[in-house]
C-alpha positions in Angstrom: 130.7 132.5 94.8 133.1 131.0 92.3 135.7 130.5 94.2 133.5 128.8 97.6 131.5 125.9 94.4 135.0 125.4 93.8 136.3 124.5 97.0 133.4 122.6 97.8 134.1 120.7 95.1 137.6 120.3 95.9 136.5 119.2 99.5 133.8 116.4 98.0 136.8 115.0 95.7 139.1 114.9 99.2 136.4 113.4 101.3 135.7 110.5 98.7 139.9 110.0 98.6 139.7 109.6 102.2 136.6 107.2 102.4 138.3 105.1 99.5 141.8 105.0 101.3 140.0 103.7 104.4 138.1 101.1 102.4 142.0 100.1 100.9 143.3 100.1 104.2 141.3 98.6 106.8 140.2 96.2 103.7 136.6 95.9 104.4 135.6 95.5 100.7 136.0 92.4 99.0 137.2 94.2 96.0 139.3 97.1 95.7 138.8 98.1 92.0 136.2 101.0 92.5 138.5 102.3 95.1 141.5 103.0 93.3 139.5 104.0 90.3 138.3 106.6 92.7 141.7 107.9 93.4 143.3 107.8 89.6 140.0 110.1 88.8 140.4 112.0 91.9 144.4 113.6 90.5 143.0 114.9 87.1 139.4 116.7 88.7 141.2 117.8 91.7 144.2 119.4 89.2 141.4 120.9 87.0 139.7 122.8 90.1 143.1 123.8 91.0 143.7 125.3 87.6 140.7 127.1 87.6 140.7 128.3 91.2 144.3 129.6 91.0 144.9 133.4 89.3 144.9 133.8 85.9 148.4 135.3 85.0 149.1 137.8 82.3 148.5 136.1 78.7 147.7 133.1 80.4 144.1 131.7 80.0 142.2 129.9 82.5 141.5 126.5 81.3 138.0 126.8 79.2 138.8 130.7 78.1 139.5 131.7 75.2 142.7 133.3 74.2 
């Protein structure tokens, strides 16, 4: 169950990147500010869901575990 809010998430993040990318590209906003703010924000959440998703390794923590 985890693992599938995770992905989901990871999918929501990647399906905003895309709608912002169009926005950038086809340049249908006047402004392009909230766009790229989407995708600096988008590279830290979508590296945190990776971290967690991924399997823990021996003496490695996952992040928000204690040691």
């Amino acid at each position: 169950m985890r693992r599938a809010v995770i992905l989901l998430a990871i999918a929501i993040v990647l399906a905003l990147d895309w709608a912002a990318l169009d926005d950038i590209t086809t340049g249908t906003e006047p402004g392009f500010v909230g766009e790229y703010a989407t995708l600096v924000a988008s590279v830290p959440a979508v590296g945190m869901l990776w971290l967690w998703l991924r399997p823990a390794r021996a003496g490695v923590p996952r992040p928000g575990q204690a040691r």
